[in-house]
N, C-alpha and C positions, 0 to 999 in steps of 0.2 A: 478440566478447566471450564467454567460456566459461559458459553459465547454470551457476549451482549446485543442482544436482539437491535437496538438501537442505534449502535454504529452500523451491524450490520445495513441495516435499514437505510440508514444516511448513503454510504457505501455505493446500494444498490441505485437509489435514487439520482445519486450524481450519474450515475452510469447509463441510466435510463435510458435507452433512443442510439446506442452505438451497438452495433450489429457486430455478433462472433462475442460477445460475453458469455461468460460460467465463471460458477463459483464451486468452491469445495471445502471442507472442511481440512485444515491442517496448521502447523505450525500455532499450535494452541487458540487457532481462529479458526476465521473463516478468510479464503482468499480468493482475490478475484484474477480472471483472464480473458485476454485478449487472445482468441483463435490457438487456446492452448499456450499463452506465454503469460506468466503472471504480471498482474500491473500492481495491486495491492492487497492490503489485508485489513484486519478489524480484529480488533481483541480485547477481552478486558485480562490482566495480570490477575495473580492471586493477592495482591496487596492492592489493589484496585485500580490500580491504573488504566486508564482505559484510553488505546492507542491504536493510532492508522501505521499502517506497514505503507510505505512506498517504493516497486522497485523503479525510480529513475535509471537505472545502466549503469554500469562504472565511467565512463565517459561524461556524464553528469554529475557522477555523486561528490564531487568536491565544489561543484558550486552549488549542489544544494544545502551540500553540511553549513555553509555559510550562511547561510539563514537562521538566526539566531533559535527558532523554536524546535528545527532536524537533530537528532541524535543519529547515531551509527546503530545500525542494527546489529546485535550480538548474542549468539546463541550459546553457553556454555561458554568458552573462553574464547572462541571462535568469532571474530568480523566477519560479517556477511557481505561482499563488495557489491554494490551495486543498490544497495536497501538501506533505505533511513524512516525514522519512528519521528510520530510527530504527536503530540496528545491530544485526546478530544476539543478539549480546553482552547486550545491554543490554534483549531482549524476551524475557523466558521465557513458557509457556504461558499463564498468563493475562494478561501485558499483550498479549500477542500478540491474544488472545479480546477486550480491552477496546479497542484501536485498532480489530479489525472492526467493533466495536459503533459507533461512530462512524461508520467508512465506510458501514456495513451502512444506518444511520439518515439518512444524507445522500444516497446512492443512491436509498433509497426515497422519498424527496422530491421528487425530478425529474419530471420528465415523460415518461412513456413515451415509449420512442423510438418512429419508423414504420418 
């Protein structure tokens, strides 16, 4: 699957300036992390669709579904709890900044990995 240089790009740049980020190549993107906890992704589909991963937590993910532009994220038949898909289209710079704010707050809840 072809990464889209461009979201990644967007991706990277909202991230810019927060310390303990990596990215890696997976789930048909490229994903991002928080001190080893994923926060997001970037993809383009094979029909073109070109979309941000978000993981908000499950603790989140039913008042984010609520926002009219969130999908569920589904892999094969399979829901993903905790992750919603949002399109390029549809995240300009600050909803983009307000979805991190979520990942960014849910990540940092976890438990340090070892």
């Amino acid at each position: 699957m072809p990464q889209d240089e461009e979201l990644i790009a967007r991706m990277r740049a909202a991230l810019e300036g927060h310390a303990g980020i990596s990215e890696k190549r997976m789930m048909g993107g490229t994903c991002f992390f928080l001190n080893g906890h994923m926060l997001s992704g970037a993809r383009r589909d094979k029909d073109g669709l070109r979309r941000f991963m978000f993981r908000v937590g499950k603790a989140q993910e039913a008042a984010a579904l609520r926002n009219p532009v969130a999908r569920p994220v589904v892999q094969g038949a399979r829901k993903l709890g905790g992750l919603v898909h949002v399109t390029h289209d549809e995240c300009d710079a600050k909803e983009l900044q307000e979805w991190l704010h979520l990942c960014l707050t849910h990540a940092a809840s976890l438990p340090p990995k070892s």
